[in-house]
C-alpha positions as CSV (number, residue, x, y, z in Angstrom):
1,X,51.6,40.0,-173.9
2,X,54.1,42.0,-171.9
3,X,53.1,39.7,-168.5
4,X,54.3,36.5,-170.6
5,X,57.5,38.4,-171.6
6,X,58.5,39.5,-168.0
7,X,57.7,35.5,-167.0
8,X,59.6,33.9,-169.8
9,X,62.7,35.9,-168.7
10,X,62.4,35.3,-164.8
11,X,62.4,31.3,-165.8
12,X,65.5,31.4,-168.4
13,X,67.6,33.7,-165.5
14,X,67.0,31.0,-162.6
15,X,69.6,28.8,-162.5
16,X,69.2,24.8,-163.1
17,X,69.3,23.1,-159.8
18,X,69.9,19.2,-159.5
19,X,67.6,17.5,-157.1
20,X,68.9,15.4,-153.8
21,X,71.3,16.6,-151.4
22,X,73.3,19.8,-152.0
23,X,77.1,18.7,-152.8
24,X,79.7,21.3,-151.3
25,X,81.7,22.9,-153.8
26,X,85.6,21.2,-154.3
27,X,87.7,24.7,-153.3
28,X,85.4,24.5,-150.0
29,X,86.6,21.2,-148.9
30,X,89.8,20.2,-146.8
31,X,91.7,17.5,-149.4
32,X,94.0,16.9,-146.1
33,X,91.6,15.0,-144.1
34,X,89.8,13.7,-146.8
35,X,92.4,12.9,-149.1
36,X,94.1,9.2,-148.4
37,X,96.9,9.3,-151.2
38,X,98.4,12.7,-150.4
39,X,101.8,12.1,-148.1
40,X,101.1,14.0,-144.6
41,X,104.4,15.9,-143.9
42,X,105.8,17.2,-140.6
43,X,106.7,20.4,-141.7
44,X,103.7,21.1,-143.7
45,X,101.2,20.8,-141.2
46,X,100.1,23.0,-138.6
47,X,102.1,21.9,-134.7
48,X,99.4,23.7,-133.0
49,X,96.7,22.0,-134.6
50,X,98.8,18.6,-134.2
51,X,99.7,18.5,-130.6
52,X,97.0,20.2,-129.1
53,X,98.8,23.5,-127.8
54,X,98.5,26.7,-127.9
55,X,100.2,30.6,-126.8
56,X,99.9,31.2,-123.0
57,X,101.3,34.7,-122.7
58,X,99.1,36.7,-126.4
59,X,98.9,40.1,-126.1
60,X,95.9,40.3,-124.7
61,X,97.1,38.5,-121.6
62,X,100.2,40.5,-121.3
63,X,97.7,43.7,-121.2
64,X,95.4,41.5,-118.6
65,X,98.0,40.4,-116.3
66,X,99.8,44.5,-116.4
67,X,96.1,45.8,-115.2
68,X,95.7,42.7,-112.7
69,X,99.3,43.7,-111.0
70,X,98.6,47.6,-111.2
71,X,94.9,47.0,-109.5
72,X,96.6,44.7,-106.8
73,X,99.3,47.4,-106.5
74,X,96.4,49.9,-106.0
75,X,94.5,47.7,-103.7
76,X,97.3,47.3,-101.0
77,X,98.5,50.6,-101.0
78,X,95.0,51.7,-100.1
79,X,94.6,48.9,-97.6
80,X,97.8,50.2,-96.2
81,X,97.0,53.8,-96.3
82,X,93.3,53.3,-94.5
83,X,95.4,51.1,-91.9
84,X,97.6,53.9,-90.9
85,X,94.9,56.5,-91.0
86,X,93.5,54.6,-88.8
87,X,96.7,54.1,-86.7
88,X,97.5,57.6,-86.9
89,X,94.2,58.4,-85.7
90,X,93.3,56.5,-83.1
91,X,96.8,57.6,-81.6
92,X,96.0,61.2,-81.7
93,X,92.7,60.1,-80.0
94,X,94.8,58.2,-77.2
95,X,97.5,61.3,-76.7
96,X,94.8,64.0,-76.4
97,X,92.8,61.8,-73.9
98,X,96.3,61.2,-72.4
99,X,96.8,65.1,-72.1
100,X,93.4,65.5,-70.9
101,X,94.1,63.2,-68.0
102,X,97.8,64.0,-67.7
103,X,98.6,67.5,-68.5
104,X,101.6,68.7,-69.3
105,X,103.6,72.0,-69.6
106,X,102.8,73.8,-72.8
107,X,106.3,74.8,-73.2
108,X,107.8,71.6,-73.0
109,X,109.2,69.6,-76.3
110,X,106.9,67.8,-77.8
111,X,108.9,64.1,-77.3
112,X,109.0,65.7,-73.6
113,X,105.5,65.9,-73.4
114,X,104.7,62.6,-75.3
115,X,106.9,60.4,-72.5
116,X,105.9,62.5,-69.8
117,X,101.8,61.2,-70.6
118,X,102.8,57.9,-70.6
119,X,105.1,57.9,-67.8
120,X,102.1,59.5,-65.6
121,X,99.6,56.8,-67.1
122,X,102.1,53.4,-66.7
123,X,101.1,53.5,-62.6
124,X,97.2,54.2,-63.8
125,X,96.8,51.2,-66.8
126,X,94.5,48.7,-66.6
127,X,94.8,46.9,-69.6
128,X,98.5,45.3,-67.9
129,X,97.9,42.8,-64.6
130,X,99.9,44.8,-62.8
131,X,102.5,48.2,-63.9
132,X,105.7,47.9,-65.3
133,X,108.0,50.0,-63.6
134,X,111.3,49.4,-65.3
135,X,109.2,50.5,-68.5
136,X,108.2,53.4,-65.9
137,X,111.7,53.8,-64.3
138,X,112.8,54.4,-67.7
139,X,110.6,56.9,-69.1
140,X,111.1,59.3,-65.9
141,X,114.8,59.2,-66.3
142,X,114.6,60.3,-70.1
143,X,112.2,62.7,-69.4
144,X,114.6,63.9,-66.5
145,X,117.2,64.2,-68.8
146,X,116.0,66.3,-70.7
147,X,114.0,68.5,-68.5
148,X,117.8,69.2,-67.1
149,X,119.7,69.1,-70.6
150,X,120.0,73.0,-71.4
151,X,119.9,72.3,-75.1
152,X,116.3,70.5,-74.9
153,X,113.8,71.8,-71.7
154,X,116.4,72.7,-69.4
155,X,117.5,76.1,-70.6
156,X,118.2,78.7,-67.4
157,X,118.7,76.2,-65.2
158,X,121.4,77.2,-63.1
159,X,123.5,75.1,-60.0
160,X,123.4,76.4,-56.6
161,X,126.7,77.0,-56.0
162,X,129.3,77.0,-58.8
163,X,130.4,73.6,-59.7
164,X,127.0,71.9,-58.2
165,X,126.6,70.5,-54.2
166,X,127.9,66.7,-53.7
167,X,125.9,64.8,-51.2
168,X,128.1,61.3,-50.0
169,X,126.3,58.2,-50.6
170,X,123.0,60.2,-52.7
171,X,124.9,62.1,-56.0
172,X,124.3,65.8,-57.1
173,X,121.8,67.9,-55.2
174,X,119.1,69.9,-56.5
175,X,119.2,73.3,-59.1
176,X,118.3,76.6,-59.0
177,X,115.0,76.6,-60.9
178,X,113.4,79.6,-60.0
179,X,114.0,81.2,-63.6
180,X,111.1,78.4,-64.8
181,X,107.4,79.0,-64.8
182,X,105.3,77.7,-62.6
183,X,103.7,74.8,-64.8
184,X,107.6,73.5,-65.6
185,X,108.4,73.6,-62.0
186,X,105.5,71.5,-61.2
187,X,105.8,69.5,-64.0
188,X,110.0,68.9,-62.6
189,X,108.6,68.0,-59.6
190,X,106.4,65.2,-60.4
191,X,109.1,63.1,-62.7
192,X,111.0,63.8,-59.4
193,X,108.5,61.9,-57.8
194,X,107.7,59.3,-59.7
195,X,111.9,58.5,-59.9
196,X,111.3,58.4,-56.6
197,X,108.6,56.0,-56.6
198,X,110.2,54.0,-59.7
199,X,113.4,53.5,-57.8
200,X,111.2,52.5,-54.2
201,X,109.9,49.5,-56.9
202,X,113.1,48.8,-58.2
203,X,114.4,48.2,-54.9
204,X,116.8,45.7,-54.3
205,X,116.4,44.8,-58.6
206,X,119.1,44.3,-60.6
207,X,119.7,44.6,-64.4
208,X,121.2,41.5,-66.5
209,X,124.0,43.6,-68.7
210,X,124.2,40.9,-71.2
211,X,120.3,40.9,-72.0
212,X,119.1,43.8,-70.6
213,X,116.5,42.4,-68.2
214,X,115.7,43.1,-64.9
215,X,115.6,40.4,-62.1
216,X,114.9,41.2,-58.1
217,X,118.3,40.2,-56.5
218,X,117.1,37.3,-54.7
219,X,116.7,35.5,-58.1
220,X,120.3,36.2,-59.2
221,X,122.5,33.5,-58.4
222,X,126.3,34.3,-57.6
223,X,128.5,34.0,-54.6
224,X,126.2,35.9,-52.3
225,X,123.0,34.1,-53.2
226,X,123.9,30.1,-53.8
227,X,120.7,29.5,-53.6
228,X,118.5,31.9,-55.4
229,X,114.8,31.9,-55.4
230,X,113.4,30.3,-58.2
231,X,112.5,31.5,-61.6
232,X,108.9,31.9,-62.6
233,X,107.7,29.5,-65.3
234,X,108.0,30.9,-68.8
235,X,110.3,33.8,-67.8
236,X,114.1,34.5,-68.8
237,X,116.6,32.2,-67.2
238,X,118.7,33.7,-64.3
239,X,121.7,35.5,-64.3
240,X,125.1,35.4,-62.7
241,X,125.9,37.5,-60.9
242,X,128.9,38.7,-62.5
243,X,127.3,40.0,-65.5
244,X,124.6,42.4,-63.0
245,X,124.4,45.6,-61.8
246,X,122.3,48.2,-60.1
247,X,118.7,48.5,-62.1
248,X,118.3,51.7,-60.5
249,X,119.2,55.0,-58.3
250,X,118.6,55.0,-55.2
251,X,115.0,56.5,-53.9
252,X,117.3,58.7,-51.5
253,X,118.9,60.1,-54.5
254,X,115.4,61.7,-56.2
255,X,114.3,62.8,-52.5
256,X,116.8,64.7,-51.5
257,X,117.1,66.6,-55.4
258,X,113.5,67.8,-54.0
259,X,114.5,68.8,-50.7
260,X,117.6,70.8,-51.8
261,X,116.1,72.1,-55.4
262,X,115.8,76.0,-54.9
263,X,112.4,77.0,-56.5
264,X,109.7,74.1,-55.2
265,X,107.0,75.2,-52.6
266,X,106.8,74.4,-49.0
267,X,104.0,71.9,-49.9
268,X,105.8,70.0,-52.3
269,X,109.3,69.8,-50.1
270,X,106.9,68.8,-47.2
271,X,105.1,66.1,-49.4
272,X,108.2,64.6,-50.5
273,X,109.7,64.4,-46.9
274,X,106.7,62.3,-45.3
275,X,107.6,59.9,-48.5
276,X,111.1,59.7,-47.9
277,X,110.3,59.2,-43.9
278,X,108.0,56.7,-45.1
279,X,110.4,54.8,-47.1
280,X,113.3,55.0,-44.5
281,X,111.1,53.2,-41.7
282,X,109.9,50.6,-44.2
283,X,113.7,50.1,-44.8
284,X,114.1,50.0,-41.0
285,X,115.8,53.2,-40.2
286,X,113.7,54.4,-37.4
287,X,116.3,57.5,-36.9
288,X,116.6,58.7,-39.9
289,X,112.7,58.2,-40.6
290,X,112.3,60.9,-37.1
291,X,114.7,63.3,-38.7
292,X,112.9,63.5,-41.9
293,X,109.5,63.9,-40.3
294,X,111.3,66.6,-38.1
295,X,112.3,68.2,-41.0
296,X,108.7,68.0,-42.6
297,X,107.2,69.7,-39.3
298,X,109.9,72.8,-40.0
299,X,109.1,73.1,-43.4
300,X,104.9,72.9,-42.2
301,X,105.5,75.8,-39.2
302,X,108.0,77.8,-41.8
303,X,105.2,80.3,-42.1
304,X,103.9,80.1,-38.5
305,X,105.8,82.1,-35.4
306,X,107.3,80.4,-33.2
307,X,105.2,81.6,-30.1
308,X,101.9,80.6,-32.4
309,X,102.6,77.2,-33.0
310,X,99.7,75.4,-32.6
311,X,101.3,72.2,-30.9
312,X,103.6,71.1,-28.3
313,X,106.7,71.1,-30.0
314,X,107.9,68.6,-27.2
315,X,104.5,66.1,-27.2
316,X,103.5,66.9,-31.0
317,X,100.0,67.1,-29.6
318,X,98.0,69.8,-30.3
319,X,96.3,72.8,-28.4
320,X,92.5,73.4,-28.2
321,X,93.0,77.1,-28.7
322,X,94.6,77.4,-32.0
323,X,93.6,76.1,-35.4
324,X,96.4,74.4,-37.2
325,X,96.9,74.7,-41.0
326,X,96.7,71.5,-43.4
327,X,100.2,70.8,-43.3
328,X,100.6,70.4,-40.1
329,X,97.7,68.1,-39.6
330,X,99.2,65.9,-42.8
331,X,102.8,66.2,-40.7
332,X,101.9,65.5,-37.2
333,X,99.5,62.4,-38.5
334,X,102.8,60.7,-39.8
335,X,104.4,61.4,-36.8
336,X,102.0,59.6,-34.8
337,X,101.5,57.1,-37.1
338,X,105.7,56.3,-37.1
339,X,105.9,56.3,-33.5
340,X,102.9,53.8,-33.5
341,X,105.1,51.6,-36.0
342,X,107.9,51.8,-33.6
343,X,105.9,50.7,-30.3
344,X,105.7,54.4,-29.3
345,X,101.8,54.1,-28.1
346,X,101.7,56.2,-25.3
347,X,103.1,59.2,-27.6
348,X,101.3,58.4,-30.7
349,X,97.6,57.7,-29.0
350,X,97.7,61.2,-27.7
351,X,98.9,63.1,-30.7
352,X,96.0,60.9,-32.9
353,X,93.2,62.0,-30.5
354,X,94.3,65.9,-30.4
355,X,94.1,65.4,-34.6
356,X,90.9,64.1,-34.4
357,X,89.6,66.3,-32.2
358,X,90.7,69.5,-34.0
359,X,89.4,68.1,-37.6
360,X,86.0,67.9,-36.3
361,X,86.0,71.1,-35.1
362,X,87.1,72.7,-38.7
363,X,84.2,74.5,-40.6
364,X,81.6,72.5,-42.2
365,X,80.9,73.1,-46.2
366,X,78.0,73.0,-47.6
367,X,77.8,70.2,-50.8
368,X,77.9,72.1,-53.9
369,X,75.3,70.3,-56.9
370,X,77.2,69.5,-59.6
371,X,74.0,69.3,-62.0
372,X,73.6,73.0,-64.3
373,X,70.1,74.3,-64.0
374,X,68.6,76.5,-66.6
375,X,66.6,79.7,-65.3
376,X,63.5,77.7,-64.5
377,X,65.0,75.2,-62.4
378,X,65.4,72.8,-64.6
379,X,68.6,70.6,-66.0
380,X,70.3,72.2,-69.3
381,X,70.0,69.9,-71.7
382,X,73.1,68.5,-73.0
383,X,71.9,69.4,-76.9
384,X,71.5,73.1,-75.9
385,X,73.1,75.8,-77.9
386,X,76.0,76.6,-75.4
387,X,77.1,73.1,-74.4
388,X,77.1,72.4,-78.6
389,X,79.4,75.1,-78.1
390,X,81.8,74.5,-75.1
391,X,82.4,71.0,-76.7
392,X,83.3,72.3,-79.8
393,X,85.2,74.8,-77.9
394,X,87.2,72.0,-75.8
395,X,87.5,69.6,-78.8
396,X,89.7,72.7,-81.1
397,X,91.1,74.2,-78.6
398,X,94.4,72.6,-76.6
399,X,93.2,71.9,-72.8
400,X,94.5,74.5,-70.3
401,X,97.1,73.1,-67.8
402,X,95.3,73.0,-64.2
403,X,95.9,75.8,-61.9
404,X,98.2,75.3,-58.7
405,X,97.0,73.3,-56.0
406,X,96.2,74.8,-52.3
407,X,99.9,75.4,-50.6
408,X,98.5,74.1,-47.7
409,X,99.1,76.7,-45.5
410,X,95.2,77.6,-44.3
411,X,92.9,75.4,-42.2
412,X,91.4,72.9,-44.9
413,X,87.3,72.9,-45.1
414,X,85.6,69.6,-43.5
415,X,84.3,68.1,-47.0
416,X,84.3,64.8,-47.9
417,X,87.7,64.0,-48.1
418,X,88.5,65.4,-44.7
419,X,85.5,63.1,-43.6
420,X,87.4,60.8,-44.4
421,X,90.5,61.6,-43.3
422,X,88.8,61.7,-39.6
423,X,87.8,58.2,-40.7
424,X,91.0,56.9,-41.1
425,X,92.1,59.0,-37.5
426,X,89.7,56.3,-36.0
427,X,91.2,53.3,-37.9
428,X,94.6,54.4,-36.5
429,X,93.5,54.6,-33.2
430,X,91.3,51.7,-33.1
431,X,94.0,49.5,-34.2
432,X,96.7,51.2,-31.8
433,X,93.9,50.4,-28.6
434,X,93.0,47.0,-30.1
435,X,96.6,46.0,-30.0
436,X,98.0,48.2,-27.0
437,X,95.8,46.9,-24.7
438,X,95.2,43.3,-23.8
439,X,91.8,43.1,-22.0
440,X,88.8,42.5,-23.6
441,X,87.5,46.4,-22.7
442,X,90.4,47.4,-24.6
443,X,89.8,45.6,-27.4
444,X,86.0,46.4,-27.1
445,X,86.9,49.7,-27.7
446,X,89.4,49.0,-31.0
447,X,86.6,47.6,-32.3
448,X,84.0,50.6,-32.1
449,X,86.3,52.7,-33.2
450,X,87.2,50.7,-36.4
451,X,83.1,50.2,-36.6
452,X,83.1,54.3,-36.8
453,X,85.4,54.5,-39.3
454,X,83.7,52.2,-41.6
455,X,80.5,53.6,-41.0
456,X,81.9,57.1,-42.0
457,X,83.5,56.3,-44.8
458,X,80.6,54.2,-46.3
459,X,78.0,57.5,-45.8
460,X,80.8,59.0,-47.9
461,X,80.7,56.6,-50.2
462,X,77.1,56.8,-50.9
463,X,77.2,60.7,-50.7
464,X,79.7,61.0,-53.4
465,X,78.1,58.5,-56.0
466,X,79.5,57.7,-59.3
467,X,78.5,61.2,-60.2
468,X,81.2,63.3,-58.4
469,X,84.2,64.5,-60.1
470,X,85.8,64.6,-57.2
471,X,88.5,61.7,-57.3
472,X,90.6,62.7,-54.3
473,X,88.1,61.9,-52.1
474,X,86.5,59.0,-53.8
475,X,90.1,57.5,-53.6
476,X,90.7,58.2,-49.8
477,X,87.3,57.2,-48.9
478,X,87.4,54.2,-50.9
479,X,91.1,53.2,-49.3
480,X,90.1,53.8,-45.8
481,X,86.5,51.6,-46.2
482,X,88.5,49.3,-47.8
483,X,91.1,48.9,-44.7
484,X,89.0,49.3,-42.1
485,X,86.4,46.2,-43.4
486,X,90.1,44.6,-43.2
487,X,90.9,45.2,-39.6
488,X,87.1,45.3,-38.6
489,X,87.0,41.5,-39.8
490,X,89.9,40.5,-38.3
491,X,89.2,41.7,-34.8
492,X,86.2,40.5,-35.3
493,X,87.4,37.0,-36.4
494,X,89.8,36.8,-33.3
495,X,87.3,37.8,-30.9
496,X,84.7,34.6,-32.8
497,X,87.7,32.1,-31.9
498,X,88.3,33.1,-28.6
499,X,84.4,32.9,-28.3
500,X,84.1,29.5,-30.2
501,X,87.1,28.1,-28.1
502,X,85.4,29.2,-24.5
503,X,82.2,27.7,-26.1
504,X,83.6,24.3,-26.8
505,X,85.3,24.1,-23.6
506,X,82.0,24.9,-21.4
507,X,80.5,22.0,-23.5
508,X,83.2,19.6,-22.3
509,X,82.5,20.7,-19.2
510,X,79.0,20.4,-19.3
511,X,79.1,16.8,-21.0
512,X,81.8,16.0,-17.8
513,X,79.2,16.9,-15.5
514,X,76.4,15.6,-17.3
515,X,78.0,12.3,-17.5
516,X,78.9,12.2,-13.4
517,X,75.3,14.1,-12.4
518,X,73.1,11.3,-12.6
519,X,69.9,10.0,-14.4
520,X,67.8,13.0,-14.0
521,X,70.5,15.7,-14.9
522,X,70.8,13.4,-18.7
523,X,67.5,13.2,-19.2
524,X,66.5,17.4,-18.6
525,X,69.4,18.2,-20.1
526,X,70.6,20.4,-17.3
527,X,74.2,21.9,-18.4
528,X,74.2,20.8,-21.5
529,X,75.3,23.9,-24.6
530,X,72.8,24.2,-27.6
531,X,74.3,23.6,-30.6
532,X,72.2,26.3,-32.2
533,X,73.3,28.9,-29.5
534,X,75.3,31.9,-31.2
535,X,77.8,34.3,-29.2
536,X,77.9,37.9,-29.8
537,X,81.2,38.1,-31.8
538,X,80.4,35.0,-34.0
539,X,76.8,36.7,-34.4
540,X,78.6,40.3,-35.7
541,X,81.2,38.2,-37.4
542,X,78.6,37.0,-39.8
543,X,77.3,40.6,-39.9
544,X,80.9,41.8,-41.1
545,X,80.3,40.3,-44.1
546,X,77.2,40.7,-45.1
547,X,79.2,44.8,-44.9
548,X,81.9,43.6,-47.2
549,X,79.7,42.2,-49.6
550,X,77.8,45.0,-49.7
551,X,80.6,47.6,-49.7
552,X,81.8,45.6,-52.9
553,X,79.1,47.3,-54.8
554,X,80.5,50.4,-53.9
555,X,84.1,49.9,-54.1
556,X,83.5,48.6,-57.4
557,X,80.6,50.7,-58.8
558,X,80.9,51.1,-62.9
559,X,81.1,54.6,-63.9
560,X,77.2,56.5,-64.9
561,X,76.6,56.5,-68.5
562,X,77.9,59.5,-70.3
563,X,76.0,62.5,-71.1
564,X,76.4,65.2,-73.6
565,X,78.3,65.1,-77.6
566,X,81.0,63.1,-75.6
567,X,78.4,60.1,-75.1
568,X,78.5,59.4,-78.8
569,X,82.4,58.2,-78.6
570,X,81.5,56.1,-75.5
571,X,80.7,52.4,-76.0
C-alpha cells in the first residue's frame, strides 16, 4: 500500500512534456535578428558588433606590451654587459701578456706603462703587413713627455747645468738622471731608442697640417717637387706643400740626448753611438760616421788602461796577446765594417780577420739542458705539485722586471750567439774578398768563406730548435743564415753566367770548326759540346737551392706545442 503511494506522487510531481522538438523559451531568444517589424536603429545597436572592430590597446595588452619592453630592456643590457666583460677581459689578458713580453718599470704611471707596452710591441705585430711608425713615433714621444714632465714620471730629474745645454742644429741635451732607479733609467733609455728609430723611419716624411696625415716628401707636390711621385691607389690625395711640415725630430736629436744624459751605462752610450754611426753613413756622412765610431771605441776602452789596450789604436786590429772585452769586439766590428762601406779594404780585411781570430779563441761553454729532471732522471711532469704552484704563483703575482743586462765589459763566452757572430765575421769577409779582388782565386775564396758562414749558422740553427728560450741568438743566427744564402746564391749565380757564357762560346767554336773540319770530324762528333754537360758553378748553383729550400723550414719553423697549465689557453 505505501509502494503505490510513493509511485502515485513521483507521477503527479513530473512535469507534462509535449512530444516533438524542444521549442526555446521566448526571453531566451534574440527578437533583433529574428524580428522583421521592429525598426533597427543606429544608435541602439551595438558599433562593435556592426562594423566588425574591436579594442587594440585592453588592459591586458597594456600590461603585455610593459613586460615585453622591460624583458627587451633586460635582454640588451645583459647582452651589453657580457660584451664588455668580455672586452674588459680579454684586454687585461692582452696587457698582462704585453707586460710579460714588454716589461716595464713598476714605478711608472699606469697610462705610462700602458703606451710604453704598446709602443715596444708596434715594431713586433704581426697581425699589421708591415709597422706603423707614425702610430709608433707617436706613442714614444708621449711616453717621453711624461717620463720628463716632473709632475707625472719625471720627478728629480734635474738639468746638467742650470738653464739646460743647447746643441745647434739637434735641440736640448740630455738630464741628470742619476737620482732614478735603475729599472726607470733603463726604461728612459729605450723610448730614447725607439724615438730614435721612429724618427730614422720618419725620415724625410712630412705631416699634412690640414688632415693630419703623413706623406714621405717625395709625394708632396709644391715648388720643390713639380712632379711628385705618385699616390698609391686608395690612399689620401696629396698635399701642397704649403700646408706641410716636419713629421718628425731628427734621429740626431734622440742620439745625442743618450750620449750627453748623465746616468746611462757605458753599454748603452756605446750602443747608441754604433746606431747613430750607422745612420750618419747611410745618410752619406762618412766623417761624421768615423767620429762617432771613434767615440764608441773611447767609451768601450773607458775602463781599460791605456798601455792595456788590446788593439792598435792606429790599425784598429787586434793583438794575439790580450783578450779584448765585448765591447770592443761589437766597436771595432763596425769599424771595419764602415771602412769596408767606404772602399777602405785593405784596413777593414785586416781588422775583420784579427776579430775572427780572437772570437774563436774565447772559452767554449758547455750547452746547458733546458728540460727539469726529477731525482730519478726523469722529466717533471708539468701536473706536479710545484709547477701547479709556480703557475699559480706567476698568474697572482705581478712579473718581476728583468735584471740588468751584461755591461759588456768582460770577454763574452763562445755560445751560440757568438757562433754566430763568427759566422757573420766570414760573411763580411767573404763578401769584402769576393768583391776586392777580381780573379777567379779571389772570388773562389769569397765564396768558401760565405759557404762557412752558412754552414755555421745552419748547425746553430738545428742546435737551438724551437725549444730554446734563447731568442737573441735564434735572431742573429737566423739573420746571418738568411744573408749569407743571399750572397752565397748570388756569387754563385754570377759565377753560372760566366760559366754558361764560356760554354756557349766553345760551342760556337766547336760548331765553326766542325763545319770547316771535314766529313769525318761531323760524323764522330769531334769538338762538338754535350748538351747534357754541367759546369761546376751551374752544378752548385742548383745545390744552393736545394740549401734555401731547405733552410726555409728552419727559418720558418712554427713554435713546439705548449706544455704545462699554460697549454690549456693555447689554441
Amino acid at each position: 500500500m505505501q509502494s503505490r503511494l510513493a509511485a502515485r506522487r513521483l507521477l503527479l510531481a513530473r512535469p507534462l512534456q509535449a512530444k516533438g522538438p524542444s521549442v526555446p523559451r521566448l526571453f531566451m531568444r534574440q527578437s533583433h535578428l529574428t524580428s522583421l517589424s521592429r525598426p533597427q536603429l543606429p544608435f541602439l545597436s551595438n558599433p562593435l558588433a556592426r562594423n566588425k572592430q574591436w579594442r587594440y590597446l585592453t588592459t591586458e595588452r597594456k600590461r603585455w606590451l610593459v613586460y615585453e619592453v622591460f624583458l627587451g630592456a633586460k635582454y640588451i643590457i645583459y647582452t651589453w654587459a657580457i660584451v664588455a666583460c668580455l672586452l674588459v677581459g680579454y684586454w687585461s689578458v692582452q696587457q698582462e701578456w704585453l707586460e710579460r713580453r714588454y716589461p716595464s718599470p713598476h714605478e711608472w704611471s699606469f697610462l705610462t706603462r700602458l703606451r710604453f707596452r704598446l709602443l715596444k710591441w708596434g715594431p713586433d705585430r704581426t697581425d699589421t703587413p708591415q709597422p706603423n711608425w707614425v702610430q709608433i713615433g707617436n706613442f714614444a714621444k708621449n711616453v717621453l713627455e711624461r717620463l720628463e714632465d716632473p709632475a707625472t714620471d719625471g720627478a728629480d730629474l734635474r738639468e746638467l747645468l742650470d738653464g739646460g745645454i743647447w746643441i745647434d742644429g739637434i735641440g736640448n741635451a740630455g738630464k741628470d738622471i742619476t737620482a732614478k732607479s735603475e729599472p726607470w733609467r733603463r726604461g728612459y733609455y729605450e723610448v730614447l731608442m725607439l724615438c730614435a728609430k721612429a724618427a730614422e723611419k720618419l725620415d724625410n716624411h712630412l705631416v699634412d697640417t690640414t688632415r693630419h696625415i703623413v706623406f714621405p716628401a717625395e709625394q708632396v707636390f709644391g715648388p720643390s717637387n713639380p712632379n711628385p711621385k705618385p699616390i698609391p691607389p686608395g690612399s689620401p690625395s696629396a698635399p701642397h706643400e704649403k700646408d706641410c711640415e716636419v713629421a718628425y725630430e731628427a734621429p740626431e736629436t734622440f742620439y745625442m740626448k743618450i750620449l750627453t744624459t748623465k746616468g746611462f751605462t757605458n753599454k748603452q752610450k756605446l750602443d747608441a753611438a754604433l746606431d747613430y754611426g750607422a745612420w750618419l753613413d747611410f745618410k752619406g756622412l762618412p766623417d761624421a760616421s768615423a767620429k762617432m765610431y771613434e767615440w764608441a771605441l773611447q767609451l768601450a776602452s773607458e775602463n781599460t788602461l791605456p798601455t792595456a789596450l788590446p788593439y792598435n789604436t792606429h790599425t784598429f786590429v787586434l793583438q794575439d796577446t790580450r783578450q779584448p772585452s765585448a765591447n770592443i769586439l761589437t766597436t771595432l766590428t763596425a769599424i771595419a765594417a764602415h771602412k769596408a762601406r767606404n772602399d777602405d779594404v785593405s784596413s777593414a780585411l785586416p781588422i775583420l780577420i784579427s776579430i775572427l781570430r780572437a772570437r774563436r779563441s774565447l772559452p767554449d761553454v758547455g750547452a746547458s739542458s733546458s728540460v727539469t729532471l726529477e731525482g730519478d732522471g726523469q722529466p717533471a711532469s708539468p701536473w706536479a705539485v710545484s709547477n701547479i704552484l709556480g703557475v699559480a704563483k706567476r698568474l697572482a703575482a705581478p712579473p718581476a722586471y728583468p735584471p740588468p743586462p751584461p755591461d759588456g765589459e768582460t770577454p763574452p763566452l763562445r755560445d751560440a750567439k757568438e757562433l754566430c757572430e763568427e759566422a757573420g765575421l766570414n760573411l763580411y769577409i767573404g763578401e769584402i774578398i769576393y768583391t776586392s779582388k777580381g780573379a777567379s782565386s779571389g772570388r773562389v775564396d769569397g765564396l768558401a768563406w760565405t759557404r762557412e758562414a752558412v754552414d755555421l749558422a745552419e748547425e746553430q740553427l738545428h742546435k737551438l730548435g724551437a725549444e730554446s728560450r734563447d731568442e737573441a741568438a735564434k735572431k742573429t743566427c737566423k739573420e746571418c743564415l738568411h744573408t749569407g744564402l743571399e750572397n752565397w746564391a748570388t756569387m754563385v749565380g754570377r759565377l753560372a753566367k760566366e760559366e754558361r757564357e764560356r760554354q756557349q762560346k766553345a760551342g760556337a767554336g766547336a760548331t765553326a770548326t766542325k763545319s770547316g773540319g771535314g766529313w769525318f770530324g761531323g760524323l764522330w762528333g769531334e769538338g762538338q759540346a754535350r748538351p747534357d754537360e754541367i759546369g761546376r758553378w751551374t752544378a752548385e748553383e742548383k745545390v744552393v737551392k736545394e740549401r734555401i729550400r731547405r733552410a726555409q723550414e728552419i727559418l720558418d719553423v712554427l713554435e713546439a706545442p705548449k706544455v704545462g697549465l699554460g697549454s690549456l689557453f693555447w689554441a
